[in-house]
C-alpha positions in Angstrom: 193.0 62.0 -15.5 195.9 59.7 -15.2 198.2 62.1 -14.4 196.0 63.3 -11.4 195.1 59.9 -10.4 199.2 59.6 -9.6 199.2 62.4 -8.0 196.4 61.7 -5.5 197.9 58.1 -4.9 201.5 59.7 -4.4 200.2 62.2 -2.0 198.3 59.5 -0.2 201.5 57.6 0.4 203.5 61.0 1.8 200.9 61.0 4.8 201.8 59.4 7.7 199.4 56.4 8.6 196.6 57.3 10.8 197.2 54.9 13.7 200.9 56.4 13.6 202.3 58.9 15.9 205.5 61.3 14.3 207.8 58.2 16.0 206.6 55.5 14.1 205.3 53.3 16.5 201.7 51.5 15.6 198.9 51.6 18.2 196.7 48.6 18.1 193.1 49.5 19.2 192.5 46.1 20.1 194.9 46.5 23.3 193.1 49.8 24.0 196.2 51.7 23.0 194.4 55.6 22.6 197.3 58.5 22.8 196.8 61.8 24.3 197.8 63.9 21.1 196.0 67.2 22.8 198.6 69.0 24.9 196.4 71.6 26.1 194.5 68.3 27.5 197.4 67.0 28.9 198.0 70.2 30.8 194.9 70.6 32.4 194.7 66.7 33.6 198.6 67.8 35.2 196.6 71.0 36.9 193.4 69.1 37.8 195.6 66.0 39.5 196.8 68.4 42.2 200.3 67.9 42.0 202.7 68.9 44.3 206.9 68.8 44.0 207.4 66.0 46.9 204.6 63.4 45.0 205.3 60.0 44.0 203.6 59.5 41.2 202.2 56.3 39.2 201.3 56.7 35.9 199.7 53.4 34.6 199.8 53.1 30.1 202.4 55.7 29.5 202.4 55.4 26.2 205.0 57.2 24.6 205.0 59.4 26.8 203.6 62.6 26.3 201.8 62.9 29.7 204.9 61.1 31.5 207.3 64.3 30.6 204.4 66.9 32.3 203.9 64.4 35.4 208.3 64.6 35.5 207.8 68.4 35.6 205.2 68.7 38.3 206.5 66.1 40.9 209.3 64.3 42.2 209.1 60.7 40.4 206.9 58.9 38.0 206.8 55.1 38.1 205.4 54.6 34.8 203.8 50.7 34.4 203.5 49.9 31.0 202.4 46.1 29.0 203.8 47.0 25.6 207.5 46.6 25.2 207.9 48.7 22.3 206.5 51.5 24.5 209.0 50.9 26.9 212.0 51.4 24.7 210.7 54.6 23.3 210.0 55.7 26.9 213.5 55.4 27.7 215.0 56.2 24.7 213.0 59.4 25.0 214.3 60.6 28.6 217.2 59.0 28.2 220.2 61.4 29.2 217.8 64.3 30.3 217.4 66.0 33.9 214.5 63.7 34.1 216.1 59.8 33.3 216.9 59.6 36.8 213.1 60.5 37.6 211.4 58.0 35.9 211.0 54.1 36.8 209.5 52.0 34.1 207.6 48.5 34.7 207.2 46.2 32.5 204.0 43.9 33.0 200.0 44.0 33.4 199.0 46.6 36.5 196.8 44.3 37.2 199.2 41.2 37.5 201.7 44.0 39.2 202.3 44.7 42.8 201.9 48.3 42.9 204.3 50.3 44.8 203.9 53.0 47.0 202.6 56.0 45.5 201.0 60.0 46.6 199.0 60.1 43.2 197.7 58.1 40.3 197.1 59.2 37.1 196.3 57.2 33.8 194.9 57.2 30.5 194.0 53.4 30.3 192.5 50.6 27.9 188.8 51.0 28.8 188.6 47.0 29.1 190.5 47.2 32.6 188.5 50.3 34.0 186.4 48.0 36.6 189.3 45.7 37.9 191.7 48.5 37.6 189.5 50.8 39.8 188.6 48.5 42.5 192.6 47.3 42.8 193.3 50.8 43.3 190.7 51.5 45.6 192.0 48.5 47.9 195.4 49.2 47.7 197.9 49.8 50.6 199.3 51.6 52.0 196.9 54.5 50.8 197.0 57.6 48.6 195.7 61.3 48.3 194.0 60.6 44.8 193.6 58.8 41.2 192.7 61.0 38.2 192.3 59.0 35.3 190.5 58.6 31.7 187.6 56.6 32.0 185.1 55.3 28.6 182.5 58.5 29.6 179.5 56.2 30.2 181.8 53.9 33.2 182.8 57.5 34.1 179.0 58.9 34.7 178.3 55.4 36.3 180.8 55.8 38.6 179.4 59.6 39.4 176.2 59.0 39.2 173.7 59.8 42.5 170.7 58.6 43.4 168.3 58.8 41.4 170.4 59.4 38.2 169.7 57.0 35.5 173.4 55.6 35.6 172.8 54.8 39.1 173.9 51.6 39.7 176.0 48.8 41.8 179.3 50.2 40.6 178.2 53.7 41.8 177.6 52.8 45.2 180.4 50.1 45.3 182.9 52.5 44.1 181.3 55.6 46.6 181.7 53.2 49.5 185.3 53.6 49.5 186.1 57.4 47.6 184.7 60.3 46.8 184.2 60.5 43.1 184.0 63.8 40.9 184.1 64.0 37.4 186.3 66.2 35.7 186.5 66.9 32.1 184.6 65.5 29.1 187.5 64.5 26.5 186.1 64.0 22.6 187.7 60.9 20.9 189.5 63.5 18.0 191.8 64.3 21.2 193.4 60.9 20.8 195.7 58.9 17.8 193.7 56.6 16.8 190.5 57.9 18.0 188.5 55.6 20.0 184.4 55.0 19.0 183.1 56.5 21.8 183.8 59.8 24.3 185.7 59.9 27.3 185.7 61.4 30.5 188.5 62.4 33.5 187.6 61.0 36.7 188.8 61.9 40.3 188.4 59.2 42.9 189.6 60.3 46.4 190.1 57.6 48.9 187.7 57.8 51.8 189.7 57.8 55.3 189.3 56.5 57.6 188.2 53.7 55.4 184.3 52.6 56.3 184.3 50.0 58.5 182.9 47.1 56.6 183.1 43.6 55.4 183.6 44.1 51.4 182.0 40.3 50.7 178.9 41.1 52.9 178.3 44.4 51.3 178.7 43.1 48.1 176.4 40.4 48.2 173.8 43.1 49.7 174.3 45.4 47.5 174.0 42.4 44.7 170.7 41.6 45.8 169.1 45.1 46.1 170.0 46.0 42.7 168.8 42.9 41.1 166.0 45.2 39.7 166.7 49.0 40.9 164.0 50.4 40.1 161.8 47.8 41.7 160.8 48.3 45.4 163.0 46.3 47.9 159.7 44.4 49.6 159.2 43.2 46.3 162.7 41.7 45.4 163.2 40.7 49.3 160.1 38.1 48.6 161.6 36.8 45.7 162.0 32.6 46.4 165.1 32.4 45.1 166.6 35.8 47.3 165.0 34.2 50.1 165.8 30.5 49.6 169.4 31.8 49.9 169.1 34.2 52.5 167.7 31.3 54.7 170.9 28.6 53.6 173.2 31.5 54.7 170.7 32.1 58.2 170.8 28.4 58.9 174.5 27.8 58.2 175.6 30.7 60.5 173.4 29.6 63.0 175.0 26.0 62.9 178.3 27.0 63.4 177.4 29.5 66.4 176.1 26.7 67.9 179.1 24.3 67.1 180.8 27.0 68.4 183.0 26.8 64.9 184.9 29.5 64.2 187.3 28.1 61.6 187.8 30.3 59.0 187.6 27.1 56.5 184.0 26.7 57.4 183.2 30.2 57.6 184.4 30.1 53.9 181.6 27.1 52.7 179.1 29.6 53.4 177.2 30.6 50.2 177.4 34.3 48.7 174.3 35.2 48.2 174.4 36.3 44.2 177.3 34.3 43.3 176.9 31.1 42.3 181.1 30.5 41.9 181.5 32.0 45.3 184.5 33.7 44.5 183.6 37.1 42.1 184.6 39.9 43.6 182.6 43.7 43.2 185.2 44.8 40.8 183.0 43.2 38.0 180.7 45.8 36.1 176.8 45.6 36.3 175.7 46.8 33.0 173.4 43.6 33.2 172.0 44.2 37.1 169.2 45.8 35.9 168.1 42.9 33.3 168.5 40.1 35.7 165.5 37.9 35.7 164.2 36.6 39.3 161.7 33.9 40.2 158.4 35.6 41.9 157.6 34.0 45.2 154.3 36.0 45.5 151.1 33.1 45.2 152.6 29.9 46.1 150.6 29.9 49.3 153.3 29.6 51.6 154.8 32.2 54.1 157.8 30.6 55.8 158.7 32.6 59.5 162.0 33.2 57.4 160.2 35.4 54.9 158.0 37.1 57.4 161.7 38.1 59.0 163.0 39.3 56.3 160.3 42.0 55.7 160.3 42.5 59.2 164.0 44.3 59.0 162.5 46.2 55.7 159.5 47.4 57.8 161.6 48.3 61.0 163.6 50.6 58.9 160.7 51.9 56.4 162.6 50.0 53.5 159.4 47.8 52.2 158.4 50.5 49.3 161.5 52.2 49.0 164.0 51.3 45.7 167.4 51.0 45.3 168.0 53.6 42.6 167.3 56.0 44.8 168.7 54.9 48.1 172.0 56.8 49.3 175.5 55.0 51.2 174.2 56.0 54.9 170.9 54.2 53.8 172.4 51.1 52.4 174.3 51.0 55.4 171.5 51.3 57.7 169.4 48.7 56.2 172.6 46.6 56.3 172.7 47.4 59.9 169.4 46.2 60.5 169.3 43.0 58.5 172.5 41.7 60.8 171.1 43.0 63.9 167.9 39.8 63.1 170.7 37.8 62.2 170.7 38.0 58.7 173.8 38.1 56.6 175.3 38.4 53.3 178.7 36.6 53.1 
């Protein structure tokens, strides 16, 4: 028994460590560090981006690079931005003194602390905490590009899919479809990666719209904010909320005071209130997991029907909005109802 008990332990100590790759480097799952040990995966990510010879390409958490040496094959250069240092010195001790060394620019630093350069196509396997800042930096960036494809958590990937009337519907969907088409891909299992993650993932391709849609990003947010407060609740009944209303009206009044200061400072434009955001200063990149559990203030019984409210629902009614729900409305109809609601006057940012 002894004698086996040996053995076992010795054999134990022959395997490499799970969270090792064959070059010895240690991937901390706290910093989101998942590789791509698959390469039947990696190809078909390289076919599904759409590479051509003459692309720029930025890959964003290289690793050590087992994608980076199929994105060197299919295009002309890979800037490679990478946080972990000790990634970066196997990267280049890897290509170092190959046909590809002068191919490959490596930055060290957060992408998204990192002016990004120029590029024809993105593609990334990334630490799932970044996926909503990450998305949106890429999605304003200039000047713009053909596509992104990139490994998404699968959940933030359906959510960023998702259509009206799906259940993962939400205000990331329509944020995000605002400015790209978005298709899913592939579904990836979490045995494709060293260490394995806890949960699936999913490729993602997000296409920048173009032209881009002509629209204030702050007033659409704080829109879009408001109708998904509850999405599956009909827009009449979330547009009579007090407290929607009670800011609605401070943002009514305050334009109207500065048209008729004629003030067109872009300080005082600034001190009027986001409707949605009490610091005034969030930006839509931030997930809404929680959109749906928000609790609002019913308005409905206090007696009291302020001209304000009655032209609010107005705008609803003009456009046949009142019973209608969020989870189910589509871009050209947010836009519409947008449309309308500054047409009375009524703004968002």
């Amino acid at each position: 028994m002894a004698g086996g008990k040996i053995k076992k332990e010795k054999a134990k100590s022959n395997r490499a460590p799970a969270n090792h790759y064959q070059g010895g480097i240690s991937f901390h799952k706290s910093k989101g560090q998942h590789i791509l040990k698959n390469p039947l995966l990696v190809d078909s990510i390289v076919q599904k981006a759409g590479i051509k010879s003459t692309d720029v390409i930025l890959e964003i958490g290289p690793g050590t690079g087992n994608l980076t040496k199929k994105l060197l094959e299919a295009g002309k250069e890979v800037i490679a931005i990478e946080l972990d240092s000790r990634m970066v010195l196997e990267l280049q001790r890897r290509f170092q003194g190959t046909p590809f060394s002068n191919r490959l620019k490596v930055i060290q630093g957060d992408v998204l602390k990192t002016d990004l350069p120029h590029f024809d196509i993105c593609v990334a396997n990334i630490p799932y905490q970044i996926s909503s800042p990450l998305t949106f930096k890429l999605l304003f960036h200039q000047p713009g590009f053909r596509c992104a494809v990139i490994m998404f958590q699968r959940e933030f990937a359906m959510r960023l899919a998702a259509q009206p009337g799906d259940n993962l519907y939400c205000r990331l969907s329509v944020n995000t479809q605002l400015y790209a088409r978005v298709s899913h891909l592939l579904k990836v299992g979490r045995n494709n990666f060293r260490p394995p993650p806890k949960v699936d993932s999913s490729v993602v391709r997000i296409e920048p719209r173009k032209p881009r849609p002509q629209v204030n990003a702050k007033e659409w947010d704080g829109f879009i904010r408001i109708c998904f407060i509850r999405k599956n609740k009909t827009l009449g009944s979330i547009f009579r909320q007090k407290n929607v209303l009670s800011l609605l009206e401070k943002n009514y009044k305050t334009l109207l005071s500065l048209q008729s200061q004629n003030d067109s400072s872009e300080d005082a434009t600034m001190n009027i209130l986001r409707l949605g955001d009490s610091n005034g200063d969030q930006s839509m990149e931030m997930d809404d997991e929680m959109d749906d559990e928000m609790e609002v203030e019913d308005g409905e019984g206090d007696g009291e029907v302020s001209e304000f409210k009655d032209k609010v629902l107005a705008v609803l009614r003009e456009g046949d909005f009142e019973e209608k729900r969020a989870s189910k409305l589509s871009q050209q109809e947010f836009l519409f109802l947008l449309s309308l609601f500054n047409k009375a006057g009524i703004h968002f940012s």
